[in-house]
C-alpha distance (Angstrom), angle and dihedral (degrees) to the residues before:
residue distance angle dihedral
X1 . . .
X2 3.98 . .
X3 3.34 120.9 .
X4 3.82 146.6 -166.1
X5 3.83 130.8 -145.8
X6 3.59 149.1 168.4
X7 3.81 137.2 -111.6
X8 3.71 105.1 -169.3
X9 4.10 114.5 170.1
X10 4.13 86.3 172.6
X11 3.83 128.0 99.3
X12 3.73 122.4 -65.1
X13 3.42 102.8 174.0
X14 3.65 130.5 57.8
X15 3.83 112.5 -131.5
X16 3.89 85.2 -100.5
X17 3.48 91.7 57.5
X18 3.79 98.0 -109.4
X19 4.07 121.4 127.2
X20 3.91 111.6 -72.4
X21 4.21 112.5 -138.7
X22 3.43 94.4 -104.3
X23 3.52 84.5 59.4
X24 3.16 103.2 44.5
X25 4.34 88.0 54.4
X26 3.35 81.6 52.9
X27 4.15 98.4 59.3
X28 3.48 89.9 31.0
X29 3.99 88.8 61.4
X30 3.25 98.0 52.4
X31 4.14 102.5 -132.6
X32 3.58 122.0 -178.8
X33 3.52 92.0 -125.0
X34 3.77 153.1 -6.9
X35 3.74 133.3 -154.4
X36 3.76 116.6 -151.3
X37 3.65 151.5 159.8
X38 3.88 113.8 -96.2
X39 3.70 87.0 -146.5
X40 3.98 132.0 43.8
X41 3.95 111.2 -121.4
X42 3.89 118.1 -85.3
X43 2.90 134.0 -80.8
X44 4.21 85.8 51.5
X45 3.70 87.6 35.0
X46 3.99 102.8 172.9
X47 3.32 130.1 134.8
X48 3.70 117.6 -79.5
X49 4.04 97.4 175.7
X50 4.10 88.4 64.5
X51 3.84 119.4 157.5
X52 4.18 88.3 -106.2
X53 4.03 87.0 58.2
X54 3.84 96.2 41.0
X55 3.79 98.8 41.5
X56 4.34 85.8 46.3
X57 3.78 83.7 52.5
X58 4.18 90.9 42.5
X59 4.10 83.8 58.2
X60 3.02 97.8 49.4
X61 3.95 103.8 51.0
X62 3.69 100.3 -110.7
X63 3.89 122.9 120.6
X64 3.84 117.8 -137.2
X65 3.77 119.5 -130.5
X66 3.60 124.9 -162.7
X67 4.12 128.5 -138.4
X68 3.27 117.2 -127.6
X69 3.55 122.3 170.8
X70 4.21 125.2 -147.9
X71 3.98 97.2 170.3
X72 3.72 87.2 -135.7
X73 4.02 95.9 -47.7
X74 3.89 91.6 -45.9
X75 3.78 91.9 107.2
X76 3.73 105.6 104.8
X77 4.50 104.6 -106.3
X78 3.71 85.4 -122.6
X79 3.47 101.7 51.6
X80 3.54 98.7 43.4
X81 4.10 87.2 48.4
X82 3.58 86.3 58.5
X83 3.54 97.2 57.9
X84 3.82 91.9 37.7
X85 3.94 86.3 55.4
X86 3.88 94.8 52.2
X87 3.36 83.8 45.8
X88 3.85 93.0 62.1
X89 3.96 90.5 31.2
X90 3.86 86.1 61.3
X91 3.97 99.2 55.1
X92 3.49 106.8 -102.8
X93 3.97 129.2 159.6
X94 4.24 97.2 -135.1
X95 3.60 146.3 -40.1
X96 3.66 138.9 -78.7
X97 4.23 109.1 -154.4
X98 3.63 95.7 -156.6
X99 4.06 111.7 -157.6
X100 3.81 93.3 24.1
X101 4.12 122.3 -178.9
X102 3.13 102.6 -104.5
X103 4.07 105.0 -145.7
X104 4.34 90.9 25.8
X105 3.74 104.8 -155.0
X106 4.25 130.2 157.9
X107 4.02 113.2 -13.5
X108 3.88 84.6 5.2
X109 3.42 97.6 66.1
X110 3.38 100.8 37.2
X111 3.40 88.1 54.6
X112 4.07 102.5 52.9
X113 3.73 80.9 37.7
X114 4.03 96.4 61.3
X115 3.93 86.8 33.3
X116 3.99 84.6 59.3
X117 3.71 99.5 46.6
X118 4.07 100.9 90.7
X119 3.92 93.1 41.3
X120 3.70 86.6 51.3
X121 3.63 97.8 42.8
X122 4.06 85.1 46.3
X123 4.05 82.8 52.7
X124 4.02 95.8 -118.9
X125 3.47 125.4 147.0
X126 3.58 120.3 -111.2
X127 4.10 126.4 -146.8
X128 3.99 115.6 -166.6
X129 3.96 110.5 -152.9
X130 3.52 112.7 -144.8
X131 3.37 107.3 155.3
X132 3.99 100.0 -148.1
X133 4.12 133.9 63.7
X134 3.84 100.3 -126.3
X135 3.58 97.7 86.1
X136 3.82 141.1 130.7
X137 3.86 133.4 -98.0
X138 3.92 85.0 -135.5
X139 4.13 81.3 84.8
X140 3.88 97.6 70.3
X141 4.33 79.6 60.5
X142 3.85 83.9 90.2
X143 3.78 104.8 -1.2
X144 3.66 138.0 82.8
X145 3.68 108.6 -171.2
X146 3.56 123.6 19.1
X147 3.78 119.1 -141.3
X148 4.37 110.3 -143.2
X149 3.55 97.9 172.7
X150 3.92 120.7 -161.2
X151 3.71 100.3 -4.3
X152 4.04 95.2 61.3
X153 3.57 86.2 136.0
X154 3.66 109.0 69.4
X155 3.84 90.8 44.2
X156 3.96 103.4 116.5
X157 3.94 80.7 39.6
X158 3.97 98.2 54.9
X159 3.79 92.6 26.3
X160 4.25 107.2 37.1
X161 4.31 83.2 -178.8
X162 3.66 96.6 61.9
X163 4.05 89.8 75.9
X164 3.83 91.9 75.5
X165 3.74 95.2 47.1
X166 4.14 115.7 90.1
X167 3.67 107.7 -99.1
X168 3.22 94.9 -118.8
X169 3.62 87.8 69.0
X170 3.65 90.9 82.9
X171 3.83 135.3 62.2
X172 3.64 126.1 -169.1
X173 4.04 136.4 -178.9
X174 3.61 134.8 -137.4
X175 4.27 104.8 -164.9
X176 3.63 145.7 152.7
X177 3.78 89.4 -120.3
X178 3.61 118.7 140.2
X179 3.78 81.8 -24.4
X180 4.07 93.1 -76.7
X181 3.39 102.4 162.5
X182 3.46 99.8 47.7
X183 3.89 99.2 -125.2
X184 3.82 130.3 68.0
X185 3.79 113.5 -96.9
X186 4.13 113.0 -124.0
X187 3.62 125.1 151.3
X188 3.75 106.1 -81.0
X189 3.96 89.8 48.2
X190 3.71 93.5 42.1
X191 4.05 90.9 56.9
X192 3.72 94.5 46.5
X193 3.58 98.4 49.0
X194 4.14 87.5 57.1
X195 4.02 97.2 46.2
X196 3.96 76.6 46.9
X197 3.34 101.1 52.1
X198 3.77 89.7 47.1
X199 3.55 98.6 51.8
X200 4.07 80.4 50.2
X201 3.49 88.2 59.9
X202 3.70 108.3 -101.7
X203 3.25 113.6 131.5
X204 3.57 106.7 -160.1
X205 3.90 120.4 43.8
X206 3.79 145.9 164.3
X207 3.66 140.1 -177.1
X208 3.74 121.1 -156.6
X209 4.01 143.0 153.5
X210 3.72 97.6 -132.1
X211 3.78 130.9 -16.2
X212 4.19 86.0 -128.3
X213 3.39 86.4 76.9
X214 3.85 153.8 -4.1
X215 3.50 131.0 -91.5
X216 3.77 131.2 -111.5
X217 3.63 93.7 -116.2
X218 3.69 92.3 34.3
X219 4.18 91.6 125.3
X220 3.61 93.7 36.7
X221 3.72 86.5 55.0
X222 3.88 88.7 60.2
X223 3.43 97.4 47.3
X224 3.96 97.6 52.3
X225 3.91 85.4 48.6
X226 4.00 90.2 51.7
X227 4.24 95.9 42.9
X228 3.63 100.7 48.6
């Protein structure tokens, strides 16, 4: 089944630890799922993945991802353990690997392999972000989705393997970042590039301006996607 989602690097919490707005869109449209920090950026530094956020996303149907970032493998094992265990210690549904290898072989793979093993153990689900479609198969060793960003379109091309995987496998991003897709995201384009991408066999896709915050026409987005 396709799927939306959210990627929302923006403050969830209030400082006294209440929903923010943009959270509170974000329960109140009822999205699959939502990848986040676990903590707000320094120099504020609290935690933005509290119980009060996670339990208002819990209601509302939508499981709560956490970032974790590996710098392609470069991340010392124990530090990115750590944050993968208050990850886990803080409630959350899976893990997002931002800056994934994207073919993991050798010390690479043994290291997203031993980085996986509590998450697994815990039985969360585990989404490598590797932000390009020529990858390797050797990803699903420890991963469950993989996360292509912009170029979701050329993935059976770059990556011939993917076409036996479910689609839901894969998750792809249409966004105004750093001007990647090479058009400006509005409403109309932003709902054509998800039925697209479905059609295209990803099964999970979003289309944003910036993951700082949400569009104007984020909810209007959803509702198009759900009523045609």
């Amino acid at each position: 089944m396709s799927k939306t989602y959210v990627i929302y690097y923006g403050w969830l919490a209030e400082e006294n630890g209440k929903p923010s707005v943009e959270a509170e869109r974000i329960a109140c449209a009822h999205v699959p799922l939502l990848i986040a920090p676990l903590m707000t950026a320094k120099p504020a530094g609290h935690v933005n993945l509290n119980p009060a956020v996670i339990s208002r996303m819990h209601a509302s149907g939508t499981e709560v991802f956490a970032y974790v970032d590996t710098e392609y493998a470069t991340i010392p094992v124990k530090v990115a353990k750590r944050a993968v265990s208050d990850a886990l210690g803080a409630g959350v549904d899976g893990i997002f690997y931002d800056q994934t290898t994207a073919s993991p072989q050798g010390a690479s793979l043994d290291y997203y392999t031993a980085l996986s093993a509590s998450a697994k153990a815990a039985g969360k689900t585990i989404i490598a972000n590797v932000g390009v479609t020529q990858c390797g198969s050797t990803l699903m060793r420890f991963a469950d989705r993989v996360m292509l960003e912009h170029k979701w379109r050329n993935l059976a091309n770059a990556s011939p393997w993917t076409v036996h995987r479910p689609a839901e496998t894969f998750m792809g991003v249409s966004s105004d970042e750093e001007n990647a897709m090479g058009y400006a995201m509005d409403e109309k384009r932003a709902v054509a590039d998800t039925r697209e991408a479905w059609e295209r066999n990803i099964g999970w896709h979003t289309s944003t301006e910036l993951y700082r915050h949400l569009p104007a026409w984020f909810e209007s987005y959803l509702v198009a996607l759900r009523t045609a």
